[in-house]
N, CA and C of each residue as an Amber inpcrd file, in Angstrom:
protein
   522
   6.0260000   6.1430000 -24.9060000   6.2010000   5.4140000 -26.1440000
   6.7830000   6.3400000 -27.1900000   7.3380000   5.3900000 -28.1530000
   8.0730000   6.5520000 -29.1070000   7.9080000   5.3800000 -30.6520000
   7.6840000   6.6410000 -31.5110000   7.2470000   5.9240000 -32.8420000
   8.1610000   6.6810000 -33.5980000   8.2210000   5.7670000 -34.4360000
   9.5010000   6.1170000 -35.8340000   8.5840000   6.1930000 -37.0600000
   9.1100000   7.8420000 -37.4260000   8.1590000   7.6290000 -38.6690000
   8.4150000   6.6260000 -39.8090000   7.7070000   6.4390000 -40.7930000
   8.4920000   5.8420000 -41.8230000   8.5500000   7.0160000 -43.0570000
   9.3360000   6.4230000 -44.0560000   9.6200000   7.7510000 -45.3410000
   8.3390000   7.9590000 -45.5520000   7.5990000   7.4640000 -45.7520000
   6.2910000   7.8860000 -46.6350000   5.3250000   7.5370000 -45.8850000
   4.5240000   8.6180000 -44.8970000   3.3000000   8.0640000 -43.9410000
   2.2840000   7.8000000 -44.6720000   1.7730000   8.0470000 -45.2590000
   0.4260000   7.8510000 -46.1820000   0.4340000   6.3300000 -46.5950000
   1.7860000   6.3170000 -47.2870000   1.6530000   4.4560000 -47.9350000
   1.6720000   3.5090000 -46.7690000   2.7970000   4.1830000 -45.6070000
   3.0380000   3.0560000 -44.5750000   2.5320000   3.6730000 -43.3010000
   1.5440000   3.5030000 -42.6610000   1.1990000   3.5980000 -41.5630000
   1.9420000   3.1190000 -40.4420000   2.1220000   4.1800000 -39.0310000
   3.0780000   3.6980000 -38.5270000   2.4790000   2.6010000 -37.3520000
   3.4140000   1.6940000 -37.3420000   2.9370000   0.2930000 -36.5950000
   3.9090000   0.3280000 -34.7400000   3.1680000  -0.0870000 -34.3140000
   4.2690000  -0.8420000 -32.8260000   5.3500000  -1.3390000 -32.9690000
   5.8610000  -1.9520000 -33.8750000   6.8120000  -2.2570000 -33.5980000
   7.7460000  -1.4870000 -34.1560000   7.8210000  -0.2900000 -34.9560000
   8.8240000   0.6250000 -35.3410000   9.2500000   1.5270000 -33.6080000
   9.0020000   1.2480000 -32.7910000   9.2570000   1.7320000 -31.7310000
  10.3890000   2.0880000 -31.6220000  11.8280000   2.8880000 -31.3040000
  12.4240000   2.7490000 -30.7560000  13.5260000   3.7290000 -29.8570000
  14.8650000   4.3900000 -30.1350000  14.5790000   5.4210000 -28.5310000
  15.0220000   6.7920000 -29.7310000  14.6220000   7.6800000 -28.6330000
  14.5370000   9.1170000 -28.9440000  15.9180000   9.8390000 -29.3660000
  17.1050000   9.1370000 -29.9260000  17.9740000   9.6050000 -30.6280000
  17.6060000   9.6550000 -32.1700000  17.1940000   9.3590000 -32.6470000
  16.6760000   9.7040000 -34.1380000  15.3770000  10.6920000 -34.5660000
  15.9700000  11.7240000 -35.2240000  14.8050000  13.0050000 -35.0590000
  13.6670000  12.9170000 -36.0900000  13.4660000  11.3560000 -36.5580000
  11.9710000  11.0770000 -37.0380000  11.4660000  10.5620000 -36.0540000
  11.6040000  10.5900000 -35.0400000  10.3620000  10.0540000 -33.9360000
   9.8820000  10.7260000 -33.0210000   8.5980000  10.5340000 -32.6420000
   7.7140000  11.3110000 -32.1960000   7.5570000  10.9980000 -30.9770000
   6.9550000  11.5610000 -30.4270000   6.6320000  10.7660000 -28.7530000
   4.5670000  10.6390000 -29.3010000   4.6960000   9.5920000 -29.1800000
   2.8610000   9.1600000 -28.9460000   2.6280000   9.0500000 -27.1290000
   1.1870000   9.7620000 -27.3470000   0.8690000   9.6520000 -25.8090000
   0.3240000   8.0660000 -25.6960000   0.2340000   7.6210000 -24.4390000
  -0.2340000   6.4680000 -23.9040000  -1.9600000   6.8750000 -23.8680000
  -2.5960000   6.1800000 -23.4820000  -4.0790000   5.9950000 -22.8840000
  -4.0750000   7.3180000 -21.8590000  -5.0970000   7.9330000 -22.2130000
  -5.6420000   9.2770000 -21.4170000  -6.4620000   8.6100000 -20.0960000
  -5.4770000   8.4700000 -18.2800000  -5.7730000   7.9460000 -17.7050000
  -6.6360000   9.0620000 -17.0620000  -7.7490000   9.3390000 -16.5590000
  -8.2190000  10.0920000 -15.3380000  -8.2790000  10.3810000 -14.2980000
  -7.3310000  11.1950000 -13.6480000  -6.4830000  11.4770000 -12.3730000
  -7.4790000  11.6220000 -11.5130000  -8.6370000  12.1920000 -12.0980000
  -9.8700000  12.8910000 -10.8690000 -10.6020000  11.2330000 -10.7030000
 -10.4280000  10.2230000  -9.8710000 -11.4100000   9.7360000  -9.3370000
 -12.1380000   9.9330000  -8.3080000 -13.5790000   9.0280000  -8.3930000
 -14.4600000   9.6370000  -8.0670000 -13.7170000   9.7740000  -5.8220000
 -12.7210000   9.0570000  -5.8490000 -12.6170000   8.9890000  -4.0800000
 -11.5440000  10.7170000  -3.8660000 -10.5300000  10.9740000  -5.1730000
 -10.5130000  12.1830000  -5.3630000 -11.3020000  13.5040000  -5.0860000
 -12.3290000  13.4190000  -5.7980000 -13.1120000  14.6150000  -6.4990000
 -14.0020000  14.3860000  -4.8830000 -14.6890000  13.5590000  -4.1050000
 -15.1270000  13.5790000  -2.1650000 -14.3710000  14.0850000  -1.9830000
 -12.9350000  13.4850000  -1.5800000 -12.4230000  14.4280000  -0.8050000
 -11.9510000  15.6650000  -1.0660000 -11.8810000  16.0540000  -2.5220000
 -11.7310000  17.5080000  -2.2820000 -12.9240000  18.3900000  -2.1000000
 -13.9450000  17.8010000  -1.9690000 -15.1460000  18.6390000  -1.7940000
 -15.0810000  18.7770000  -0.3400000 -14.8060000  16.9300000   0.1310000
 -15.3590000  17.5120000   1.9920000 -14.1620000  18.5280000   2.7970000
 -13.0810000  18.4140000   2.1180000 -12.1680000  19.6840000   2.0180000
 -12.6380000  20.6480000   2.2000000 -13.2700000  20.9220000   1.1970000
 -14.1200000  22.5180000   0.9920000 -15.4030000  22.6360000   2.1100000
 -15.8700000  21.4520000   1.9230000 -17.3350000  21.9560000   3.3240000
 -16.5260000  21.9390000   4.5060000 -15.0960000  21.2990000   4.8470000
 -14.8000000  21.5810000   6.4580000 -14.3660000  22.9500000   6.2740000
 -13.6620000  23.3800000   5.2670000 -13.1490000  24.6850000   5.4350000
 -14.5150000  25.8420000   5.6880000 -15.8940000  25.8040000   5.0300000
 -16.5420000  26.6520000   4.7800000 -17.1660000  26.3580000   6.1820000
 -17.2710000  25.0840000   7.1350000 -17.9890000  25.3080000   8.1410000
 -16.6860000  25.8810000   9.2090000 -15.6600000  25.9920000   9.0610000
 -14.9260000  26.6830000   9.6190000 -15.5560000  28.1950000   9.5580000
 -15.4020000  28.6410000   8.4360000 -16.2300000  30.0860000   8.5630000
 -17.3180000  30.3690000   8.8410000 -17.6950000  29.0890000   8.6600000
 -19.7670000  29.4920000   8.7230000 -19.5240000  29.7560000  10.4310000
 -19.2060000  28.8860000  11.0310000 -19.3090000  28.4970000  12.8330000
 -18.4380000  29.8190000  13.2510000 -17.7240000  31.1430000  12.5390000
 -17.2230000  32.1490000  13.3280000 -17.8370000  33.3290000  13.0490000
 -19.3620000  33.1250000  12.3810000 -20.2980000  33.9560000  12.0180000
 -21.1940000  34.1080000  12.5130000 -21.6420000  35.5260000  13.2310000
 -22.7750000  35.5980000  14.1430000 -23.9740000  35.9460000  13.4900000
 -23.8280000  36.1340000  12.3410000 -25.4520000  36.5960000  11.2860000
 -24.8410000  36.0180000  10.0580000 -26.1320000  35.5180000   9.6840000
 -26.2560000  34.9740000   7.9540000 -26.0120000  36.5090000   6.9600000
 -25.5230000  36.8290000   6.6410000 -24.7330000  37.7330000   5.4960000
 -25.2340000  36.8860000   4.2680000 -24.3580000  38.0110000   3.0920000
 -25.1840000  37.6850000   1.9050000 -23.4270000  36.7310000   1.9110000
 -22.0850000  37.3250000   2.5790000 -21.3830000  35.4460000   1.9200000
 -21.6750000  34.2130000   2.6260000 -22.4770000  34.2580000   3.7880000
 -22.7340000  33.3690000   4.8470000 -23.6340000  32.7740000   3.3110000
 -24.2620000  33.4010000   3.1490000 -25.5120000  32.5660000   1.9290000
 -24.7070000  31.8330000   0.7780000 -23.9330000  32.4010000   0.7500000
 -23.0540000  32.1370000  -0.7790000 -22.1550000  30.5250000  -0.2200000
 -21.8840000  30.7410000   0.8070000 -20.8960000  29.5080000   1.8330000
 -21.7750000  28.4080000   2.0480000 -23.2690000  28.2320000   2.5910000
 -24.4310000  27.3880000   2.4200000 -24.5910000  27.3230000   0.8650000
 -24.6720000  28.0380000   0.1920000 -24.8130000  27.3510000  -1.3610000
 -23.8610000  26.6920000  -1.7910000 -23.1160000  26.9860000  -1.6410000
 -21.3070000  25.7580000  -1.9780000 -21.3880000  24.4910000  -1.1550000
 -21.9310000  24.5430000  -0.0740000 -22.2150000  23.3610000   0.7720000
 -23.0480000  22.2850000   0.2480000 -23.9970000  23.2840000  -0.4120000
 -24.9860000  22.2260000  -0.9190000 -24.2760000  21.9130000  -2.5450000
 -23.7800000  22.5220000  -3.4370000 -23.3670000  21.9020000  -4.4820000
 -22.2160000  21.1430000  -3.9800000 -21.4550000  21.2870000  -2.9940000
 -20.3600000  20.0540000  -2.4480000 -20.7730000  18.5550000  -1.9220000
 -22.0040000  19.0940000  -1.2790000 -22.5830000  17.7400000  -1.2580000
 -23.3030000  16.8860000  -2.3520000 -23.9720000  17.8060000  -2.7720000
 -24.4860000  16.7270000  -4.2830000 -23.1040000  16.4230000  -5.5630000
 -22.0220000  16.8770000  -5.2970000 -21.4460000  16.6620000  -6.0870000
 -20.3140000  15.3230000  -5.2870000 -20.4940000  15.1990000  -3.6010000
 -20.1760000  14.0960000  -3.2070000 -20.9330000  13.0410000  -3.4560000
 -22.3930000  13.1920000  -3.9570000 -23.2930000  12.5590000  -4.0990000
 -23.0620000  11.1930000  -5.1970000 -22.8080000  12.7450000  -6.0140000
 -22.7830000  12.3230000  -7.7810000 -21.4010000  11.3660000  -7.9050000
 -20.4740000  11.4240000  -6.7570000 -19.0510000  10.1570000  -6.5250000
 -19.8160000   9.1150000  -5.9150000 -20.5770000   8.8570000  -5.3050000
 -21.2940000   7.8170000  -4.7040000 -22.0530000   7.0700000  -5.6270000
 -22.8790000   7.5080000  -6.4760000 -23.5650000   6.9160000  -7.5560000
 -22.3720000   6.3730000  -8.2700000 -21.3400000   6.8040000  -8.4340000
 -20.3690000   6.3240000  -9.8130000 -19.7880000   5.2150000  -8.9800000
 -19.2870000   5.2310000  -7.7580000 -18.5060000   3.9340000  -7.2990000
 -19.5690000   3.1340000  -6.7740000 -20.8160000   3.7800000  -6.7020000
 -21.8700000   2.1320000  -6.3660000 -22.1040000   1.8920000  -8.2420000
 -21.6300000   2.3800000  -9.0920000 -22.1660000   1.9830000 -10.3750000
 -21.4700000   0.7680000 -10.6210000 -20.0480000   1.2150000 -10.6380000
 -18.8410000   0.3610000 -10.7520000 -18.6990000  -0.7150000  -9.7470000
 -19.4130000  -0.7740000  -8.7560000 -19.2380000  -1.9840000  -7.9810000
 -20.5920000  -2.8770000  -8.2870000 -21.6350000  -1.8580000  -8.5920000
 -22.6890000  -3.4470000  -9.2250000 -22.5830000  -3.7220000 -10.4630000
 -21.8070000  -3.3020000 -11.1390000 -21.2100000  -4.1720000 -12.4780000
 -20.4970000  -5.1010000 -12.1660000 -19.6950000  -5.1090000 -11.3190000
 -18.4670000  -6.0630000 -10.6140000 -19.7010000  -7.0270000  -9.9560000
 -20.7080000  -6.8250000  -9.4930000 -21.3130000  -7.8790000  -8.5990000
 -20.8420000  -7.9710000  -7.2320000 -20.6660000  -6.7470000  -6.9080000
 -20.2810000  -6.2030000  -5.3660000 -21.4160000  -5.2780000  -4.8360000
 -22.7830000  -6.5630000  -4.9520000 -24.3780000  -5.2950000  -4.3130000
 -24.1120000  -5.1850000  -3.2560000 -23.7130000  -5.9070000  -2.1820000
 -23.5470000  -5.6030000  -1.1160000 -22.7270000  -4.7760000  -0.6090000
 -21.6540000  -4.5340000  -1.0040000 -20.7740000  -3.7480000  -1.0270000
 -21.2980000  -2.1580000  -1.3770000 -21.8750000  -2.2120000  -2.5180000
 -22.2370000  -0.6990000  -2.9950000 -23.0130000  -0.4040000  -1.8050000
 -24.4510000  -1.5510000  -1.8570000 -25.3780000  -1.0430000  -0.8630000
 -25.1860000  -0.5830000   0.3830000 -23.8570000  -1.1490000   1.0560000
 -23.6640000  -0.6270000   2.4640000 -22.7090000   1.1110000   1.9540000
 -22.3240000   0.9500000   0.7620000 -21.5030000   2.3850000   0.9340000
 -22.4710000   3.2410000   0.7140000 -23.6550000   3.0560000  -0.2200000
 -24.7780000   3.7340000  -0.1330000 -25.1770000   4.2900000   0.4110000
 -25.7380000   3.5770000   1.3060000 -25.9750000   3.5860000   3.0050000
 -25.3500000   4.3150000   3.9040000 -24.1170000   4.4530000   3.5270000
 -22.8020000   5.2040000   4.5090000 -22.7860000   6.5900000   4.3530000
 -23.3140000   6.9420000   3.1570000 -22.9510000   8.0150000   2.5530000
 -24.7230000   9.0820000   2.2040000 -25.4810000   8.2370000   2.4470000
 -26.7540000   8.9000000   2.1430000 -27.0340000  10.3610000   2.8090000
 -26.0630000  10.5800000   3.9730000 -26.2690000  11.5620000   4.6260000
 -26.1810000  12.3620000   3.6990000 -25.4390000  12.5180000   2.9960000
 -24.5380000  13.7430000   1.9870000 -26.1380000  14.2900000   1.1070000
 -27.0090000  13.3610000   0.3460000 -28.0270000  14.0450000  -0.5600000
 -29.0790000  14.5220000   0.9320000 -29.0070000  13.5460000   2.0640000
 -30.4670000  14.2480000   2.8670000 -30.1910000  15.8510000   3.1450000
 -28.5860000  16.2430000   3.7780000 -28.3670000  17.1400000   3.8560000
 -28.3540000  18.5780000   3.5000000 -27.7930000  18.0150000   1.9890000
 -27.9980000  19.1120000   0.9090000 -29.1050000  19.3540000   0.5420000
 -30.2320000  18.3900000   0.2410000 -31.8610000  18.8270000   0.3090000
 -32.1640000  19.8980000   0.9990000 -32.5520000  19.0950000   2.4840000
 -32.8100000  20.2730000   3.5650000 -32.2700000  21.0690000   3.5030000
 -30.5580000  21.1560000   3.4100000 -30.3240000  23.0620000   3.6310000
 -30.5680000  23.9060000   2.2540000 -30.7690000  22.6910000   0.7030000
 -31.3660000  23.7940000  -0.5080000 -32.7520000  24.0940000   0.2550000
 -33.5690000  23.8300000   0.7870000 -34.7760000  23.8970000   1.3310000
 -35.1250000  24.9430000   2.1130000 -34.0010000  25.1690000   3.1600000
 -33.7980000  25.8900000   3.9430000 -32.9290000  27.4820000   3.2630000
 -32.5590000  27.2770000   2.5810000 -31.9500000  28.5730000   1.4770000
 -33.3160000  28.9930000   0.4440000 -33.8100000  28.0550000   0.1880000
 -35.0020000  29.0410000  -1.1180000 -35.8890000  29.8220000   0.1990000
 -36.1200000  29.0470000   1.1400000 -37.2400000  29.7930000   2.0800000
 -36.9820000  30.7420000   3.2450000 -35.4940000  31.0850000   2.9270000
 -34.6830000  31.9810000   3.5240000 -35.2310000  31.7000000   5.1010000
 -35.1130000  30.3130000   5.6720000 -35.2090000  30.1970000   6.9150000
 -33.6040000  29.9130000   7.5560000 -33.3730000  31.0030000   7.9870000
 -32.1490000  31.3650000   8.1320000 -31.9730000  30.9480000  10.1460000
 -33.1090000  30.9360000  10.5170000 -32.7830000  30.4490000  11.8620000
 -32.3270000  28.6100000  12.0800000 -32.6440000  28.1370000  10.7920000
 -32.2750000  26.7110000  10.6040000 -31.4520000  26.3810000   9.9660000
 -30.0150000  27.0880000   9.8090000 -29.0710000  26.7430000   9.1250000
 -27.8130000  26.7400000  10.4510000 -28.1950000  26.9270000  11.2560000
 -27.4650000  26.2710000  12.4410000 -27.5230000  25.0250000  13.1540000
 -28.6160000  24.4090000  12.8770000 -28.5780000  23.0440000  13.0690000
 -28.5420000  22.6330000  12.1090000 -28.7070000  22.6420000  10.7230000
 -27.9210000  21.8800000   9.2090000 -26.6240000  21.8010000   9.5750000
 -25.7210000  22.8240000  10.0110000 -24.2570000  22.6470000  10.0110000
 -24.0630000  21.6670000  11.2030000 -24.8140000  22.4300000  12.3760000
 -24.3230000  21.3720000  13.4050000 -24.4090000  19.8380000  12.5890000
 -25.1930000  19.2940000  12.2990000 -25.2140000  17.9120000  11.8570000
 -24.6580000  17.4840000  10.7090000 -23.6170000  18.4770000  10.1900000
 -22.3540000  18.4400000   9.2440000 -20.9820000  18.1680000   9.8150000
 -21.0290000  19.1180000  11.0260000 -19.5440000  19.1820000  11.6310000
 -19.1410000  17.5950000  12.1520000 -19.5030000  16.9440000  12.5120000
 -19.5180000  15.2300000  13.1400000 -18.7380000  14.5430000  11.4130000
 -19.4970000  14.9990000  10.3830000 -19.0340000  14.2860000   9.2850000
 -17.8610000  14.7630000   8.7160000 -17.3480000  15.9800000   9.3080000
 -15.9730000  16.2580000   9.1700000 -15.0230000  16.9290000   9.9070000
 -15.3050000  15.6480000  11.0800000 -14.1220000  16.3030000  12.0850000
 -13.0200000  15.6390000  11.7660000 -12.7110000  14.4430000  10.7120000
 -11.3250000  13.6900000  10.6820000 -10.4200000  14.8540000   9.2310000
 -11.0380000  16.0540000   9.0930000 -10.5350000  16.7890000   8.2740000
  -9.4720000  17.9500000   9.5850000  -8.6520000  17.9240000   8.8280000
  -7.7540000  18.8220000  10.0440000  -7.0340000  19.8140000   9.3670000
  -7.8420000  21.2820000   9.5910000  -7.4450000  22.4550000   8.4980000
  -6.3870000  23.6360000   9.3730000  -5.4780000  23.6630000   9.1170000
  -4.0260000  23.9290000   9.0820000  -3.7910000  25.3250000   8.8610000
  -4.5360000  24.9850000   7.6040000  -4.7160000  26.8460000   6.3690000
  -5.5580000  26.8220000   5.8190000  -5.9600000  27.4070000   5.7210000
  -7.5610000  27.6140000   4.7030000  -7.0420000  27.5520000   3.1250000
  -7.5740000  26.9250000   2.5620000  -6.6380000  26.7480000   1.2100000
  -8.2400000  27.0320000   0.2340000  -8.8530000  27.2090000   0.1650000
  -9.7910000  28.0370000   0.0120000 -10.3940000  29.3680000  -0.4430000
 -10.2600000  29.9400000  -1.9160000 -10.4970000  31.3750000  -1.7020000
 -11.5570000  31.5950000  -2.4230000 -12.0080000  32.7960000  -1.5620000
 -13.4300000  33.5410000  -1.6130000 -14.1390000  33.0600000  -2.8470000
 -13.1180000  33.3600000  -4.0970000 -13.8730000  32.7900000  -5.6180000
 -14.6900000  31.7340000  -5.6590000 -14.1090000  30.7880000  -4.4890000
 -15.0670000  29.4430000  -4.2440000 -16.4600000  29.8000000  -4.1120000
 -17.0770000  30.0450000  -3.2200000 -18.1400000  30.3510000  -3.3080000
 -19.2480000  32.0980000  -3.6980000 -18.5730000  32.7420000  -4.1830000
 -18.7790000  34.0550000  -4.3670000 -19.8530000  33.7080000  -5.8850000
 -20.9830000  34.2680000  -5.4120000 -22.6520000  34.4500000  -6.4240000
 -23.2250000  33.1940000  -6.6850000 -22.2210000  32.1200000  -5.4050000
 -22.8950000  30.8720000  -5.3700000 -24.9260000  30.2120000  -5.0820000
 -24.9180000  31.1210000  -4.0060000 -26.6050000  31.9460000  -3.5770000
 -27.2920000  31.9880000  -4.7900000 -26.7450000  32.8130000  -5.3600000
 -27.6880000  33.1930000  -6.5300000 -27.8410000  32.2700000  -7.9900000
 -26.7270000  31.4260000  -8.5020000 -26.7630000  30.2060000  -9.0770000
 -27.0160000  29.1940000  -8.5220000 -27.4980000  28.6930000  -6.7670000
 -28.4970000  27.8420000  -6.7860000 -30.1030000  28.1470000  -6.8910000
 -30.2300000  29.5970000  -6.6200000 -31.9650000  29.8020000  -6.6940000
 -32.0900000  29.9270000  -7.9760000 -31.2010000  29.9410000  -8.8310000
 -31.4290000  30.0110000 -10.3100000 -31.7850000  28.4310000 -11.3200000
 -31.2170000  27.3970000 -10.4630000 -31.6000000  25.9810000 -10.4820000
 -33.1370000  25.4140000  -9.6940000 -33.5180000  24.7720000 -10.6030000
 -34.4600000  24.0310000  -9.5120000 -34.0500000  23.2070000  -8.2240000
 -35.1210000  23.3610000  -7.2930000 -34.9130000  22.8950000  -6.0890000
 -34.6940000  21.3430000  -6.1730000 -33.6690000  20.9660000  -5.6840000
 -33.2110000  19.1620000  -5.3100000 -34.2370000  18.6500000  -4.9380000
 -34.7850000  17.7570000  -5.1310000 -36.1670000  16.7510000  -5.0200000
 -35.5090000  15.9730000  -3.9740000 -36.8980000  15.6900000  -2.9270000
 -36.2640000  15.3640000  -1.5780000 -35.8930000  13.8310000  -1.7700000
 -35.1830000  13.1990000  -1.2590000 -34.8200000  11.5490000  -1.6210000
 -35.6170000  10.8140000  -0.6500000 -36.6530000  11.3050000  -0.0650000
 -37.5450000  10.3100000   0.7070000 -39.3960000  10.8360000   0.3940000
Protein backbone atom coordinates (compact mmCIF):
# COMPACT_ATOMS: atom_id res chain seq x y z
CA UNK A 1 0.00 0.00 0.00
CA UNK A 2 1.10 3.47 -0.59
CA UNK A 3 -0.22 6.71 1.07
CA UNK A 4 0.05 10.26 -0.12
CA UNK A 5 0.80 12.63 2.32
CA UNK A 6 -1.29 15.61 2.44
CA UNK A 7 0.31 19.42 2.89
CA UNK A 8 -0.51 19.63 6.37
CA UNK A 9 -0.63 16.16 8.41
CA UNK A 10 -1.81 17.38 11.65
CA UNK A 11 -5.05 19.19 10.13
CA UNK A 12 -5.61 16.34 7.53
CA UNK A 13 -5.07 12.95 8.52
CA UNK A 14 -4.12 10.66 5.95
CA UNK A 15 -7.16 8.56 4.65
CA UNK A 16 -7.41 5.32 2.05
CA UNK A 17 -8.31 6.75 -0.44
CA UNK A 18 -5.32 9.22 -1.06
CA UNK A 19 -3.65 6.00 -2.19
CA UNK A 20 -1.81 6.13 -5.13
CA UNK A 21 1.57 4.86 -7.06
CA UNK A 22 5.07 5.49 -5.94
CA UNK A 23 6.08 8.18 -8.51
CA UNK A 24 5.38 11.11 -6.29
CA UNK A 25 8.00 11.63 -3.44
CA UNK A 26 5.22 12.50 -0.77
CA UNK A 27 4.31 8.99 -0.43
CA UNK A 28 5.17 6.60 1.85
CA UNK A 29 4.88 2.96 1.73
CA UNK A 30 2.45 1.87 4.85
CA UNK A 31 2.92 -1.69 5.93
CA UNK A 32 -0.13 -4.05 5.58
CA UNK A 33 -1.31 -6.24 8.72
CA UNK A 34 1.70 -7.90 10.60
CA UNK A 35 0.91 -11.55 9.32
CA UNK A 36 2.76 -14.41 11.46
CA UNK A 37 4.91 -16.59 9.38
CA UNK A 38 5.72 -18.97 12.45
CA UNK A 39 2.55 -21.11 12.61
CA UNK A 40 1.94 -23.27 15.04
CA UNK A 41 2.30 -26.52 12.04
CA UNK A 42 5.67 -24.44 11.29
CA UNK A 43 7.26 -24.01 14.65
CA UNK A 44 6.42 -28.81 15.01
CA UNK A 45 8.05 -29.21 12.35
CA UNK A 46 10.96 -27.39 12.93
CA UNK A 47 11.34 -28.83 16.24
CA UNK A 48 10.75 -32.56 15.07
CA UNK A 49 13.57 -31.45 12.68
CA UNK A 50 15.71 -30.90 15.51
CA UNK A 51 14.77 -34.14 17.67
CA UNK A 52 15.43 -36.36 14.34
CA UNK A 53 18.65 -34.67 13.91
CA UNK A 54 19.68 -34.97 17.74
CA UNK A 55 18.53 -38.69 17.78
CA UNK A 56 20.76 -39.05 14.89
CA UNK A 57 23.59 -38.23 17.27
CA UNK A 58 22.24 -39.52 20.34
CA UNK A 59 21.97 -43.34 18.49
CA UNK A 60 26.03 -42.92 17.37
CA UNK A 61 26.89 -42.51 21.05
CA UNK A 62 28.21 -45.18 23.16
CA UNK A 63 28.16 -43.24 26.70
CA UNK A 64 25.94 -40.43 27.97
CA UNK A 65 28.59 -37.45 27.98
CA UNK A 66 27.93 -34.19 29.40
CA UNK A 67 26.64 -33.17 25.30
CA UNK A 68 24.75 -36.50 25.18
CA UNK A 69 22.93 -34.65 28.37
CA UNK A 70 22.69 -31.35 26.75
CA UNK A 71 21.02 -33.33 23.34
CA UNK A 72 18.26 -35.12 25.88
CA UNK A 73 17.60 -31.66 27.30
CA UNK A 74 16.77 -30.09 23.82
CA UNK A 75 14.65 -33.14 23.26
CA UNK A 76 12.69 -32.47 26.00
CA UNK A 77 12.24 -28.61 25.43
CA UNK A 78 11.43 -29.73 21.60
CA UNK A 79 8.86 -31.71 22.72
CA UNK A 80 7.02 -29.49 25.07
CA UNK A 81 7.40 -26.84 22.76
CA UNK A 82 5.62 -29.35 20.10
CA UNK A 83 3.31 -29.58 22.83
CA UNK A 84 2.67 -25.94 23.34
CA UNK A 85 1.61 -26.12 18.98
CA UNK A 86 -0.89 -28.70 19.93
CA UNK A 87 -2.68 -26.76 22.60
CA UNK A 88 -2.85 -23.67 20.13
CA UNK A 89 -4.37 -25.63 17.08
CA UNK A 90 -6.74 -27.68 19.45
CA UNK A 91 -7.52 -23.98 20.82
CA UNK A 92 -8.38 -22.70 17.44
CA UNK A 93 -10.33 -25.61 16.41
CA UNK A 94 -12.70 -25.59 19.57
CA UNK A 95 -13.53 -22.10 18.94
CA UNK A 96 -14.46 -23.14 15.39
CA UNK A 97 -16.57 -26.05 16.97
CA UNK A 98 -14.26 -28.69 15.54
CA UNK A 99 -14.17 -30.90 19.26
CA UNK A 100 -13.83 -33.69 17.50
CA UNK A 101 -11.40 -32.79 15.40
CA UNK A 102 -9.07 -31.18 18.10
CA UNK A 103 -9.81 -34.20 20.31
CA UNK A 104 -8.55 -36.79 17.89
CA UNK A 105 -5.37 -34.47 17.11
CA UNK A 106 -4.97 -34.38 20.79
CA UNK A 107 -4.94 -37.74 20.96
CA UNK A 108 -2.45 -38.08 18.03
CA UNK A 109 -0.05 -36.08 19.45
CA UNK A 110 -0.12 -36.81 23.31
CA UNK A 111 2.91 -38.84 22.85
CA UNK A 112 5.03 -35.66 22.56
CA UNK A 113 4.16 -34.30 26.58
CA UNK A 114 4.29 -38.29 27.92
CA UNK A 115 7.69 -38.39 26.45
CA UNK A 116 9.26 -35.35 27.46
CA UNK A 117 8.02 -36.00 31.12
CA UNK A 118 9.66 -39.28 31.45
CA UNK A 119 12.92 -38.39 29.86
CA UNK A 120 12.80 -34.74 32.18
CA UNK A 121 12.39 -37.53 34.84
CA UNK A 122 14.90 -39.57 33.71
CA UNK A 123 17.56 -36.48 33.40
CA UNK A 124 16.94 -34.94 37.08
CA UNK A 125 17.61 -38.61 38.43
CA UNK A 126 20.51 -39.04 36.23
CA UNK A 127 19.15 -42.54 35.29
CA UNK A 128 21.15 -42.67 32.42
CA UNK A 129 20.65 -46.47 31.71
CA UNK A 130 16.98 -45.36 30.63
CA UNK A 131 17.53 -42.97 28.10
CA UNK A 132 17.91 -45.64 25.55
CA UNK A 133 14.64 -46.80 25.56
CA UNK A 134 13.12 -43.01 25.75
CA UNK A 135 14.81 -42.59 22.34
CA UNK A 136 14.05 -45.91 21.11
CA UNK A 137 10.29 -44.95 21.47
CA UNK A 138 11.08 -41.55 19.71
CA UNK A 139 12.77 -42.89 16.63
CA UNK A 140 9.18 -44.58 15.15
CA UNK A 141 7.84 -40.83 15.55
CA UNK A 142 10.42 -39.64 13.27
CA UNK A 143 11.29 -41.83 10.75
CA UNK A 144 9.21 -39.81 7.89
CA UNK A 145 12.04 -37.07 8.64
CA UNK A 146 14.88 -37.76 6.10
CA UNK A 147 18.23 -35.95 7.20
CA UNK A 148 20.51 -35.35 4.26
CA UNK A 149 22.78 -32.79 6.42
CA UNK A 150 22.64 -32.04 9.72
CA UNK A 151 21.52 -28.50 9.64
CA UNK A 152 21.87 -28.26 13.22
CA UNK A 153 24.68 -26.63 15.23
CA UNK A 154 26.12 -27.48 18.47
CA UNK A 155 24.72 -23.87 19.82
CA UNK A 156 21.42 -25.77 19.66
CA UNK A 157 21.73 -27.55 22.47
CA UNK A 158 25.00 -26.49 24.32
CA UNK A 159 24.21 -25.72 28.58
CA UNK A 160 20.86 -27.03 27.58
CA UNK A 161 21.30 -29.81 30.77
CA UNK A 162 21.84 -27.26 32.94
CA UNK A 163 18.81 -24.76 32.03
CA UNK A 164 16.46 -27.62 32.37
CA UNK A 165 17.58 -28.66 36.05
CA UNK A 166 17.39 -25.05 36.64
CA UNK A 167 13.44 -25.20 35.80
CA UNK A 168 11.05 -27.14 37.65
CA UNK A 169 10.34 -30.60 36.81
CA UNK A 170 7.24 -31.06 34.05
CA UNK A 171 4.29 -32.42 36.07
CA UNK A 172 3.42 -35.80 34.82
CA UNK A 173 0.06 -35.57 32.51
CA UNK A 174 -1.42 -38.70 34.04
Amino acid sequence: WFLKLPDNLLAHPPKTEQLTRNDDPTIIHCMGRVIRTDSPTTVRNRHRRTIAELLHHLVQKAVIDDEAQDMAATIVFSLMEIDATIKQAVTAWEKRDYWMKAERFQREWQWAVDIATNLDDVLRHEAWDLIPELLLDLLPRFGDIKINKMMRKADTWHGRYQQLLAQPPLEFPY
